[in-house]
mmCIF file of the N, C-alpha and C atoms, coordinates in Angstrom:
data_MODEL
# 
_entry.id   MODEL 
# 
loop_
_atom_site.group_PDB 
_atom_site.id 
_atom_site.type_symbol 
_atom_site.label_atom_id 
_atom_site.label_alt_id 
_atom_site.label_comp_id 
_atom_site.label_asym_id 
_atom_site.label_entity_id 
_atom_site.label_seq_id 
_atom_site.pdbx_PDB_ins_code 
_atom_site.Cartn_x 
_atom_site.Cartn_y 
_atom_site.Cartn_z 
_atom_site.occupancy 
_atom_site.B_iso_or_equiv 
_atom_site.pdbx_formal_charge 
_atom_site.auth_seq_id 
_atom_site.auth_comp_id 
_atom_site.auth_asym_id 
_atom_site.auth_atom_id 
_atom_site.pdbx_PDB_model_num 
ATOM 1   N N  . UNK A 1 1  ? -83.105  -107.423 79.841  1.00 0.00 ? 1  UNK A N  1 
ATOM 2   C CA . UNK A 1 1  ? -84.362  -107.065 79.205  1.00 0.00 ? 1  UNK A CA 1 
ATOM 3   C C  . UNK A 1 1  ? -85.402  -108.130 79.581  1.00 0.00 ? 1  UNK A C  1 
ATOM 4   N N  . UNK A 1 2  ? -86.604  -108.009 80.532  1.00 0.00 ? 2  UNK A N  1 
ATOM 5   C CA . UNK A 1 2  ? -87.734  -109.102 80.436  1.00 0.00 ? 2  UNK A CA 1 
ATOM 6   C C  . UNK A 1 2  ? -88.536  -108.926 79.196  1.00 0.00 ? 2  UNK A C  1 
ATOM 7   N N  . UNK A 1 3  ? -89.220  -110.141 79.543  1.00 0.00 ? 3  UNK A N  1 
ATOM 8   C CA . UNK A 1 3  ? -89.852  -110.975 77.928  1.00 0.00 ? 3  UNK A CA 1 
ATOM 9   C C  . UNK A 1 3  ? -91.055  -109.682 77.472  1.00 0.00 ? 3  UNK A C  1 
ATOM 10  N N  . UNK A 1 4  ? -91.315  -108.582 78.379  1.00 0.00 ? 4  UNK A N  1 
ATOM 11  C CA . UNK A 1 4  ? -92.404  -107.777 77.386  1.00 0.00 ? 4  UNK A CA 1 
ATOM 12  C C  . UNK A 1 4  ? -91.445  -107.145 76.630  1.00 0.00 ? 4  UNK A C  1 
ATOM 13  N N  . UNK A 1 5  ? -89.991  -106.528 77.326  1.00 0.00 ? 5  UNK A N  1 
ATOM 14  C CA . UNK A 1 5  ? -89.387  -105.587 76.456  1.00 0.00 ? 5  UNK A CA 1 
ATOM 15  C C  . UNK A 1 5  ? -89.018  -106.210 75.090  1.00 0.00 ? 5  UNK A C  1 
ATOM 16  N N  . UNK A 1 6  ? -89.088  -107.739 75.546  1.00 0.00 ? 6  UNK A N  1 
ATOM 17  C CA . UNK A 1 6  ? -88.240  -108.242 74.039  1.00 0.00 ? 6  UNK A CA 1 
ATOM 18  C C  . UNK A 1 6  ? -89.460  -108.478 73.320  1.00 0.00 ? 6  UNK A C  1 
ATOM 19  N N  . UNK A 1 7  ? -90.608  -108.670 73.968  1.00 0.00 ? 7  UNK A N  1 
ATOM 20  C CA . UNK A 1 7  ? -91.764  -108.585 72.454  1.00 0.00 ? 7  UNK A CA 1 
ATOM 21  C C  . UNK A 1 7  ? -92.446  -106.935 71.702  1.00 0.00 ? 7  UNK A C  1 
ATOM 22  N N  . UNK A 1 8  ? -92.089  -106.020 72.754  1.00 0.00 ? 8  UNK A N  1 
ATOM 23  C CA . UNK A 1 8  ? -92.054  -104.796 72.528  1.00 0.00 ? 8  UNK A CA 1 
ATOM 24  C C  . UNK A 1 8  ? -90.351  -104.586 70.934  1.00 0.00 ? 8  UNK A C  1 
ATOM 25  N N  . UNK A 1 9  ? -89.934  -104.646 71.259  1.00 0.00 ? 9  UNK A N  1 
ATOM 26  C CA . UNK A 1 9  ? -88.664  -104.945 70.489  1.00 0.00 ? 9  UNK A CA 1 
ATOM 27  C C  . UNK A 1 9  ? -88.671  -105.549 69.087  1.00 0.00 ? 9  UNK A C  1 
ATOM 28  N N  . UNK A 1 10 ? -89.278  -106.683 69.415  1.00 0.00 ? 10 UNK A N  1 
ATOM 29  C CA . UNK A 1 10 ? -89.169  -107.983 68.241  1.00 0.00 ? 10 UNK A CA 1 
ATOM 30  C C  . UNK A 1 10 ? -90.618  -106.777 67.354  1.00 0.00 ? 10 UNK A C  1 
ATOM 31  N N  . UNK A 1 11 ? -91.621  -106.348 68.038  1.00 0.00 ? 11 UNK A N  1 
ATOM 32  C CA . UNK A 1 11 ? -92.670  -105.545 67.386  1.00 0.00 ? 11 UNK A CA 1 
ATOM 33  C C  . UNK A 1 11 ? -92.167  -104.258 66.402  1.00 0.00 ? 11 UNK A C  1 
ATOM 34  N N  . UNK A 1 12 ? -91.252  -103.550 67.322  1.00 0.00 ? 12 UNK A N  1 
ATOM 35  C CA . UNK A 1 12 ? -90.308  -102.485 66.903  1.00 0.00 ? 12 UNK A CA 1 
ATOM 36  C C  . UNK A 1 12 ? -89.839  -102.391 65.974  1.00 0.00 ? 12 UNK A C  1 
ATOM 37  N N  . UNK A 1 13 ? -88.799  -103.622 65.515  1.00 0.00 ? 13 UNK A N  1 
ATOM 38  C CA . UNK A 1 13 ? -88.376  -103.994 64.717  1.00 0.00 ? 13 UNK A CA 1 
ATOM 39  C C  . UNK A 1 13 ? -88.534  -104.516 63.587  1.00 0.00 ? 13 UNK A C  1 
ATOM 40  N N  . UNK A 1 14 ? -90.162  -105.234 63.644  1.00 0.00 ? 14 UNK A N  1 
ATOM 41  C CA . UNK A 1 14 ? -90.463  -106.266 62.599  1.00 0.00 ? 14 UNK A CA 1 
ATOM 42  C C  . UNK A 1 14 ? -90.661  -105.172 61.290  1.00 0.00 ? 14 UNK A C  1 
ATOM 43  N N  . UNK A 1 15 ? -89.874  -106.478 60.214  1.00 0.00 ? 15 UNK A N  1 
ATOM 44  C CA . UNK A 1 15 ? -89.804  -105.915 58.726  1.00 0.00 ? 15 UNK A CA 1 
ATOM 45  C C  . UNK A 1 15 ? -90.419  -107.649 58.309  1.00 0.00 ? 15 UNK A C  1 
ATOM 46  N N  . UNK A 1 16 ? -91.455  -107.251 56.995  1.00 0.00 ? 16 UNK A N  1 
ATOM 47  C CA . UNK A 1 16 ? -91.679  -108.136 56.160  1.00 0.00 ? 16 UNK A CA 1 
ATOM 48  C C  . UNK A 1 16 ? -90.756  -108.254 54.833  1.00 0.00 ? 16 UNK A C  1 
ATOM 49  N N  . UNK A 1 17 ? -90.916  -109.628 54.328  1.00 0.00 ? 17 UNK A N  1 
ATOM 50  C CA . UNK A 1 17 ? -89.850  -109.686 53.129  1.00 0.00 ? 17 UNK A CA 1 
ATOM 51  C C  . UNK A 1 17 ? -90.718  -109.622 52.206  1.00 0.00 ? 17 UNK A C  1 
ATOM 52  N N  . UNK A 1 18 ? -90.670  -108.558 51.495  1.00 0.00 ? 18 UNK A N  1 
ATOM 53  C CA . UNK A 1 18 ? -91.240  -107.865 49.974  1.00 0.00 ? 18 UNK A CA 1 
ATOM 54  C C  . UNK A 1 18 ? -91.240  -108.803 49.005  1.00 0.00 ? 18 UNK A C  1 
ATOM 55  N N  . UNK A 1 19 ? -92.381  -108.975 47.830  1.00 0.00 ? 19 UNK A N  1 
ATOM 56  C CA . UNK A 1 19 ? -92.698  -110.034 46.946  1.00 0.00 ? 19 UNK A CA 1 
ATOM 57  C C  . UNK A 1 19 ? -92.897  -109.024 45.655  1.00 0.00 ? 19 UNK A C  1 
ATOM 58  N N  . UNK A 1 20 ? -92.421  -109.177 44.815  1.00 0.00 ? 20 UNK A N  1 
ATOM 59  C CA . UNK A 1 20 ? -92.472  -108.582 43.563  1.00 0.00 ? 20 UNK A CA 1 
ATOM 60  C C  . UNK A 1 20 ? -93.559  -108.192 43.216  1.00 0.00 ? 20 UNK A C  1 
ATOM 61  N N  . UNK A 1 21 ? -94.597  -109.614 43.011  1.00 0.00 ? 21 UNK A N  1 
ATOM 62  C CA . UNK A 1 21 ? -96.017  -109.451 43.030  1.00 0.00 ? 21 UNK A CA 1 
ATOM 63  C C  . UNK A 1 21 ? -96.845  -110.224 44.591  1.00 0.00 ? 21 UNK A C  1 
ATOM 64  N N  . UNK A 1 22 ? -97.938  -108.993 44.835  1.00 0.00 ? 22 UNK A N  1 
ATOM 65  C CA . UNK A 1 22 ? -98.041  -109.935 46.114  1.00 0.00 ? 22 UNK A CA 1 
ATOM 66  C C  . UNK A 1 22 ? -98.245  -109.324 47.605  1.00 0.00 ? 22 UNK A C  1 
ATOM 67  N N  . UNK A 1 23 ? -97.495  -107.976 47.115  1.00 0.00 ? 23 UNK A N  1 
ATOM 68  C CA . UNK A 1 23 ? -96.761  -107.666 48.809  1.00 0.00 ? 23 UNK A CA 1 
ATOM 69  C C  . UNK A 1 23 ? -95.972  -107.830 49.702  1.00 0.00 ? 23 UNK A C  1 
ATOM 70  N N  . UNK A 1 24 ? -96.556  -109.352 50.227  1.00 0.00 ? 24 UNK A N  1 
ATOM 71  C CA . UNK A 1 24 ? -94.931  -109.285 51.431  1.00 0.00 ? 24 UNK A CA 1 
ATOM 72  C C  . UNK A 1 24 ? -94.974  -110.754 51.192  1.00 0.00 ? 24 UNK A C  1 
ATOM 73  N N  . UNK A 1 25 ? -93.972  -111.277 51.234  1.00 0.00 ? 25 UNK A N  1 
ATOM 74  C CA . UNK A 1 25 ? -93.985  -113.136 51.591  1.00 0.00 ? 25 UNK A CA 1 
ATOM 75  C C  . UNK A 1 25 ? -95.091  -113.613 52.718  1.00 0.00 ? 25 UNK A C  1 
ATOM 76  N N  . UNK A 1 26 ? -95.622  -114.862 52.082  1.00 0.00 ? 26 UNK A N  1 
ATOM 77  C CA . UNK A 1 26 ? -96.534  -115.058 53.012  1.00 0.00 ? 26 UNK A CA 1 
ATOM 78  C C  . UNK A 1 26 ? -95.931  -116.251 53.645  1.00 0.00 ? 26 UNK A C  1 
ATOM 79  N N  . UNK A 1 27 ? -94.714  -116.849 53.440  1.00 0.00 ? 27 UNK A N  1 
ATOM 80  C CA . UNK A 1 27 ? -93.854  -118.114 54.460  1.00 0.00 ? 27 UNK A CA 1 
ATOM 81  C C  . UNK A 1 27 ? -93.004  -116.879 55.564  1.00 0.00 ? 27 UNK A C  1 
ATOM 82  N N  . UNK A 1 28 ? -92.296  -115.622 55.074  1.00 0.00 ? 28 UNK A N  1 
ATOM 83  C CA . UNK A 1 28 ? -91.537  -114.836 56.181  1.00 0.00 ? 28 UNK A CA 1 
ATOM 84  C C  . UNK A 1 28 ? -92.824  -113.993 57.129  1.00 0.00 ? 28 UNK A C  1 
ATOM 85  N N  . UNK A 1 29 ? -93.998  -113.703 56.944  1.00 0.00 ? 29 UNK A N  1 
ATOM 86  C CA . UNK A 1 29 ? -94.976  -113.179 57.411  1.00 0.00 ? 29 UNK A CA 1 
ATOM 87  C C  . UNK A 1 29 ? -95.467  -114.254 58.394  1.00 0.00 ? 29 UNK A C  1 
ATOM 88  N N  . UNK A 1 30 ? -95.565  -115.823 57.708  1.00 0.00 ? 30 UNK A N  1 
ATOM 89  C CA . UNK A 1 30 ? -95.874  -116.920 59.051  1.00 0.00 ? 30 UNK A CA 1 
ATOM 90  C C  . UNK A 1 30 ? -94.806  -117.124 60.354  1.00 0.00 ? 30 UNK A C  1 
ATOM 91  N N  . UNK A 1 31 ? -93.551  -117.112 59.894  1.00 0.00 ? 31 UNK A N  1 
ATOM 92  C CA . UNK A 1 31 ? -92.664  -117.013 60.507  1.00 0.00 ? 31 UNK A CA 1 
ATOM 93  C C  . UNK A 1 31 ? -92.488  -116.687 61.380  1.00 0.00 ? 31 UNK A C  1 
ATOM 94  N N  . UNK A 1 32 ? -92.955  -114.908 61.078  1.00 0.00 ? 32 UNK A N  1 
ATOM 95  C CA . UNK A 1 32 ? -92.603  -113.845 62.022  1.00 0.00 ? 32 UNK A CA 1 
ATOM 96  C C  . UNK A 1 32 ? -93.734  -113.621 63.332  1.00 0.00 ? 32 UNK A C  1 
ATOM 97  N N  . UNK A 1 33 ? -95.060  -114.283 62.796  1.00 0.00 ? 33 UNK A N  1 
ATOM 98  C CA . UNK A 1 33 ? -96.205  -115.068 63.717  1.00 0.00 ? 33 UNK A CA 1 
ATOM 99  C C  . UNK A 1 33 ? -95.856  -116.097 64.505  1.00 0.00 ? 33 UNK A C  1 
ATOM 100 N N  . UNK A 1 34 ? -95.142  -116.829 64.393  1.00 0.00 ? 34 UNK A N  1 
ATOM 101 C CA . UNK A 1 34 ? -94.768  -118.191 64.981  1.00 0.00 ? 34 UNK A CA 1 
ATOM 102 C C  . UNK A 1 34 ? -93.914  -117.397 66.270  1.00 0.00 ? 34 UNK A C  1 
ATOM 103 N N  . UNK A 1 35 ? -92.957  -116.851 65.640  1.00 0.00 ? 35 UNK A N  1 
ATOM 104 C CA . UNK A 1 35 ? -91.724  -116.197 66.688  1.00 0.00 ? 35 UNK A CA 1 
ATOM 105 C C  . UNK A 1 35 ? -91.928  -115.312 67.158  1.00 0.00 ? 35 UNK A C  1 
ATOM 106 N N  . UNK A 1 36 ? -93.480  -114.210 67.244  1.00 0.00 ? 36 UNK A N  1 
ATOM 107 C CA . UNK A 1 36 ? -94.476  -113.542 68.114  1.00 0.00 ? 36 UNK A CA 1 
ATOM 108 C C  . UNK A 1 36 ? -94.992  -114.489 69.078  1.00 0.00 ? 36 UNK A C  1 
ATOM 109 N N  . UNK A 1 37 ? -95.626  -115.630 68.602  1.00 0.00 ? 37 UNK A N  1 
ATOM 110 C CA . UNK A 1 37 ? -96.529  -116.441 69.280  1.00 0.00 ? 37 UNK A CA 1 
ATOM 111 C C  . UNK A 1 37 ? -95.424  -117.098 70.125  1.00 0.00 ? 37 UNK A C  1 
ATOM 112 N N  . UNK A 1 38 ? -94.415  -117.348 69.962  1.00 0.00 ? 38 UNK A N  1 
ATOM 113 C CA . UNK A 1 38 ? -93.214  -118.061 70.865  1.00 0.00 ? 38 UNK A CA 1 
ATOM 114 C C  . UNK A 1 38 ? -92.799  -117.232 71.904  1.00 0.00 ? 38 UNK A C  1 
ATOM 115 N N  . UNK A 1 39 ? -93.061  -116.068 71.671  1.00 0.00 ? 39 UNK A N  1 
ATOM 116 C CA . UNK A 1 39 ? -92.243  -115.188 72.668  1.00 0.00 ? 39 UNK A CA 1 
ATOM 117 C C  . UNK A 1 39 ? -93.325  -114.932 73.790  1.00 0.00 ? 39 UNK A C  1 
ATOM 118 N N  . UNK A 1 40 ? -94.972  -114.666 72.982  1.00 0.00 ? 40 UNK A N  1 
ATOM 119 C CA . UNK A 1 40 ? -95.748  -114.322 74.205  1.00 0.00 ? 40 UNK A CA 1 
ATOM 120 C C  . UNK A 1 40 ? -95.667  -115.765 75.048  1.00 0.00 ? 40 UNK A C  1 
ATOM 121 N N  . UNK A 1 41 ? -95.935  -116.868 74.593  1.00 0.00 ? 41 UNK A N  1 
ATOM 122 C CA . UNK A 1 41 ? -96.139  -117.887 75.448  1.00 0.00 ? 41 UNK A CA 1 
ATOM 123 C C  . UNK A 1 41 ? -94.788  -118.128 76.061  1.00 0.00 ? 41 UNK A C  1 
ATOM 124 N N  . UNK A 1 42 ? -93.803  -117.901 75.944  1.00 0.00 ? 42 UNK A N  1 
ATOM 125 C CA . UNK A 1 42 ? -92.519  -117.940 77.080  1.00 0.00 ? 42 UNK A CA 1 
ATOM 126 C C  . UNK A 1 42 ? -93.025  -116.610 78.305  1.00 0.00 ? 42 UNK A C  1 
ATOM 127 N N  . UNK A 1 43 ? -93.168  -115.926 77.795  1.00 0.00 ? 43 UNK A N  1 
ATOM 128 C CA . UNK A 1 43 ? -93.902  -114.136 78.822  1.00 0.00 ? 43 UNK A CA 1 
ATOM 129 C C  . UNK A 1 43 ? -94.693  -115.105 79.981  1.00 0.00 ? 43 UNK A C  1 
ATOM 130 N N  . UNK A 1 44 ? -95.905  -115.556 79.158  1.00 0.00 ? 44 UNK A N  1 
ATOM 131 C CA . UNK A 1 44 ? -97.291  -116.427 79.807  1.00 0.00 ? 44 UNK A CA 1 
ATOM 132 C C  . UNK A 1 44 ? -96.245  -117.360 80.723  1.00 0.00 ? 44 UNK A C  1 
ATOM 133 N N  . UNK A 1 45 ? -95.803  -118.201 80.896  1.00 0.00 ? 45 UNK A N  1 
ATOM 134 C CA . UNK A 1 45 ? -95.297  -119.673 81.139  1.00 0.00 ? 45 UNK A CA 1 
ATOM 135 C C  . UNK A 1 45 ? -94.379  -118.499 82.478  1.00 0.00 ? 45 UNK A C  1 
ATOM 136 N N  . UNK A 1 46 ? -93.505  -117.612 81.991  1.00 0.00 ? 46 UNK A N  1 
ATOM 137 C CA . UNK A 1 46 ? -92.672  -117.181 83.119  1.00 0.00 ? 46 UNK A CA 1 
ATOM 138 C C  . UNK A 1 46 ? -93.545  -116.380 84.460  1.00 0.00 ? 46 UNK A C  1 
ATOM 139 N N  . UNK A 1 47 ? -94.622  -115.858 83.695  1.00 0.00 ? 47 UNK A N  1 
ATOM 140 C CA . UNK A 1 47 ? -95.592  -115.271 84.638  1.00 0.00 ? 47 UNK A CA 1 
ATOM 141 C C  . UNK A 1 47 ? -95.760  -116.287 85.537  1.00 0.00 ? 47 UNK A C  1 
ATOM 142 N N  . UNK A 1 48 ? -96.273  -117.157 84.742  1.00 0.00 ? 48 UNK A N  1 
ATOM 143 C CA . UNK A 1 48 ? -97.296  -118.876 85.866  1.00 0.00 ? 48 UNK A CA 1 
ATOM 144 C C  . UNK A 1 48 ? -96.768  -119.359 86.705  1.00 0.00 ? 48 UNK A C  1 
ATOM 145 N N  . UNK A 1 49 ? -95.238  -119.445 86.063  1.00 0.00 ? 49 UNK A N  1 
ATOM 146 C CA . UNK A 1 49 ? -94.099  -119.637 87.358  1.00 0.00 ? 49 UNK A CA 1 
ATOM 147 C C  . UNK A 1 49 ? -94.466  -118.946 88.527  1.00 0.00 ? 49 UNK A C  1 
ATOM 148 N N  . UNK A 1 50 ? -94.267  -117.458 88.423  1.00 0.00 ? 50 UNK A N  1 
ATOM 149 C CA . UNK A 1 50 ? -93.949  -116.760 89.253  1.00 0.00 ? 50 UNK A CA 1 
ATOM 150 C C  . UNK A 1 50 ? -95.448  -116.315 90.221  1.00 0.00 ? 50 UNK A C  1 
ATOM 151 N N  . UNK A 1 51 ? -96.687  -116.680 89.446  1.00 0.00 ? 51 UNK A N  1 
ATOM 152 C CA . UNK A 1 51 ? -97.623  -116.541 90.379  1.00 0.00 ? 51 UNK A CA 1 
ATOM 153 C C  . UNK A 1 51 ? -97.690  -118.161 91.084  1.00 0.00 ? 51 UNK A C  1 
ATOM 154 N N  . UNK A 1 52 ? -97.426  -118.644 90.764  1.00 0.00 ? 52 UNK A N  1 
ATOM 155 C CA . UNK A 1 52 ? -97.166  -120.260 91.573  1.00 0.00 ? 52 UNK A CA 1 
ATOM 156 C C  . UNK A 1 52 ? -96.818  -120.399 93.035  1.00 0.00 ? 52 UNK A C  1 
ATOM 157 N N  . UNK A 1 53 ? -95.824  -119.854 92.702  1.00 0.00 ? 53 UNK A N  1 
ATOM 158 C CA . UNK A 1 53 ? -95.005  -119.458 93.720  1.00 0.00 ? 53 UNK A CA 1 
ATOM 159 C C  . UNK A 1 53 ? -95.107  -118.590 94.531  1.00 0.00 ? 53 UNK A C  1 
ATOM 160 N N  . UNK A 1 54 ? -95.951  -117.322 94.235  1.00 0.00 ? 54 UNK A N  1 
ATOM 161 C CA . UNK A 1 54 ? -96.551  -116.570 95.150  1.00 0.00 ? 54 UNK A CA 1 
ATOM 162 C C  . UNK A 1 54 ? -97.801  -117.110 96.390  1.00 0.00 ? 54 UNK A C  1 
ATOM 163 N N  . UNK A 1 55 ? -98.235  -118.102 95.133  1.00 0.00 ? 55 UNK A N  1 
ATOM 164 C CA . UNK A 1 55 ? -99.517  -118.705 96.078  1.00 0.00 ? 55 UNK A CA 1 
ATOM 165 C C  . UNK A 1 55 ? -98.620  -119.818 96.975  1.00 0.00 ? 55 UNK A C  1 
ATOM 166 N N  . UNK A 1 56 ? -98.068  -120.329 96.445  1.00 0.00 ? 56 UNK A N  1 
ATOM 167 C CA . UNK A 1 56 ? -97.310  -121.307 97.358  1.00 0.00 ? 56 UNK A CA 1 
ATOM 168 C C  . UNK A 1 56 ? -97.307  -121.029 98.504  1.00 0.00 ? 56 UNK A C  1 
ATOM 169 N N  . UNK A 1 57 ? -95.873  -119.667 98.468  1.00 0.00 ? 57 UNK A N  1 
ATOM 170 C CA . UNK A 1 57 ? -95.786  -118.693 99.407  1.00 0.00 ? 57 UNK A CA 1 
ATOM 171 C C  . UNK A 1 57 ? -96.618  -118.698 100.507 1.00 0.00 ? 57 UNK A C  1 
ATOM 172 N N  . UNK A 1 58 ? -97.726  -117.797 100.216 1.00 0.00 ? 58 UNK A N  1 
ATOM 173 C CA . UNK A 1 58 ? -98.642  -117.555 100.976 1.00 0.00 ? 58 UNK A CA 1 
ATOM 174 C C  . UNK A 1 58 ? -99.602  -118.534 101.593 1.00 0.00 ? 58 UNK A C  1 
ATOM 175 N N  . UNK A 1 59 ? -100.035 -119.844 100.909 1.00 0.00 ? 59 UNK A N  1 
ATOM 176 C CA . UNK A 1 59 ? -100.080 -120.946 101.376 1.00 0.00 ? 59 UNK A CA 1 
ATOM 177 C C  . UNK A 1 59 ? -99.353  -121.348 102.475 1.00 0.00 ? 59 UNK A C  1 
ATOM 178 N N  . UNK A 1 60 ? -97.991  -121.543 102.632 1.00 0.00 ? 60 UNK A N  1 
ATOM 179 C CA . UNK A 1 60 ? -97.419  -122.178 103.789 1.00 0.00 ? 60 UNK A CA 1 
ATOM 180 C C  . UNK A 1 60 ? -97.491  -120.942 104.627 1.00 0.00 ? 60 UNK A C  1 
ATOM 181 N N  . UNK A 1 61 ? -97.578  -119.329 104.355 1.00 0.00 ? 61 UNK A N  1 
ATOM 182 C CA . UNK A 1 61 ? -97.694  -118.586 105.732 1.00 0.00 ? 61 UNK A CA 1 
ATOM 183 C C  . UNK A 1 61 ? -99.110  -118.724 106.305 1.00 0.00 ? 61 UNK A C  1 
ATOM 184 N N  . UNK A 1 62 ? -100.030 -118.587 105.534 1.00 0.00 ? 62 UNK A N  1 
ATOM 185 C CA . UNK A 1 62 ? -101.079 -119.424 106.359 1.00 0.00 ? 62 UNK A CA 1 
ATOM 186 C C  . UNK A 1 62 ? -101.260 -120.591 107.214 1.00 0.00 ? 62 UNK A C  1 
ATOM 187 N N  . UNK A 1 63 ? -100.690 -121.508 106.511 1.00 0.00 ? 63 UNK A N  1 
ATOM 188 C CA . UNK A 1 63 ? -100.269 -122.983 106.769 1.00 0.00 ? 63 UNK A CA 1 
ATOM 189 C C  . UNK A 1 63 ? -99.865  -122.723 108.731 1.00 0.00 ? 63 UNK A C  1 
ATOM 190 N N  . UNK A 1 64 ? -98.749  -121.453 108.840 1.00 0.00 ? 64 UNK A N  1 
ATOM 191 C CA . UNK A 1 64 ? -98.119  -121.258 109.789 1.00 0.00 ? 64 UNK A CA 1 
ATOM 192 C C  . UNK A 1 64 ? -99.252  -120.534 110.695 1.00 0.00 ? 64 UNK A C  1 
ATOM 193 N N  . UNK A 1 65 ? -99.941  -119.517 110.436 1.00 0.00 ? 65 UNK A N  1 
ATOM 194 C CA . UNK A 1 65 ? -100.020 -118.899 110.881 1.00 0.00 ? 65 UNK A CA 1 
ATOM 195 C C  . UNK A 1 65 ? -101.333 -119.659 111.827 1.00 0.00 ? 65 UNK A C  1 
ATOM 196 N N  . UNK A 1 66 ? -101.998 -120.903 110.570 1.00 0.00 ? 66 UNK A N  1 
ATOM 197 C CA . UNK A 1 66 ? -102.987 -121.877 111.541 1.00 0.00 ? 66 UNK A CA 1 
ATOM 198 C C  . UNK A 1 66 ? -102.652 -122.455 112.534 1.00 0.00 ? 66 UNK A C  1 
ATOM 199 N N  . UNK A 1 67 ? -101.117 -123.151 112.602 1.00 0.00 ? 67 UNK A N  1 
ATOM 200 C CA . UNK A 1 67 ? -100.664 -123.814 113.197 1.00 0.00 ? 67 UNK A CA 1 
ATOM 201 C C  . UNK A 1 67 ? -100.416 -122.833 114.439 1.00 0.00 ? 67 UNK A C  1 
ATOM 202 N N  . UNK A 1 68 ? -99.979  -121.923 114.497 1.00 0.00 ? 68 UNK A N  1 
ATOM 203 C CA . UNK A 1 68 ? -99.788  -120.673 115.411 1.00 0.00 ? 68 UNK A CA 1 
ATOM 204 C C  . UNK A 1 68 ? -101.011 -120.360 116.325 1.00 0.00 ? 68 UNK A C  1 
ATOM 205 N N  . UNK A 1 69 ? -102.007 -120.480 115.797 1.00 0.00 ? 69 UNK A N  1 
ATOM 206 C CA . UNK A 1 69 ? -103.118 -120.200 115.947 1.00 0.00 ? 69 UNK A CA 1 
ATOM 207 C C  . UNK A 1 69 ? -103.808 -121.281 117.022 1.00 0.00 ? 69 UNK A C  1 
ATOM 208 N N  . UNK A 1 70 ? -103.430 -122.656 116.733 1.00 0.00 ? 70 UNK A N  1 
ATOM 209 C CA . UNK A 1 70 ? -103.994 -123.717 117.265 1.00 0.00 ? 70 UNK A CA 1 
ATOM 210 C C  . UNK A 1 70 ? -103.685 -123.674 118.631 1.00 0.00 ? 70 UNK A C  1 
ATOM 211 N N  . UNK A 1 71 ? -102.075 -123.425 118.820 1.00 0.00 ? 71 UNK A N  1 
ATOM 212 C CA . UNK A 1 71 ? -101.162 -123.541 119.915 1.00 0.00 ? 71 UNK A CA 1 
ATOM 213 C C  . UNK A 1 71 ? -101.623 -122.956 121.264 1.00 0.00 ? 71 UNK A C  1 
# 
């Protein structure tokens, strides 16, 4: 499963914990924000990786293709 399906999921799923008076808990409601906000920024961070590395990539085929070029 990649990190959208599991925040698609964790969304799916989410239940608040019920307060007698009140509505829902407002410490299991922060919680469940924190461990939203944890999951998109792992998503973000794995993306950055992976466009990094694309530019990299393409960086050294340029890199080559100057050098190719010079010859």
């Amino acid at each position: 499963m990649n990190d959208i399906e599991n925040i698609e999921e964790f969304l799916k799923d989410l239940k608040f914990k019920k307060q007698t008076f009140g509505g829902i808990s407002e410490s299991d409601a922060l919680s469940k924000i924190q461990k939203l906000s944890d999951l998109y920024a792992k998503a973000f961070k794995i993306q950055q990786v992976k466009y990094e590395a694309l530019i990299d990539e393409k960086d050294k085929e340029l890199r080559q293709l100057r050098e190719n070029s010079n010859e």
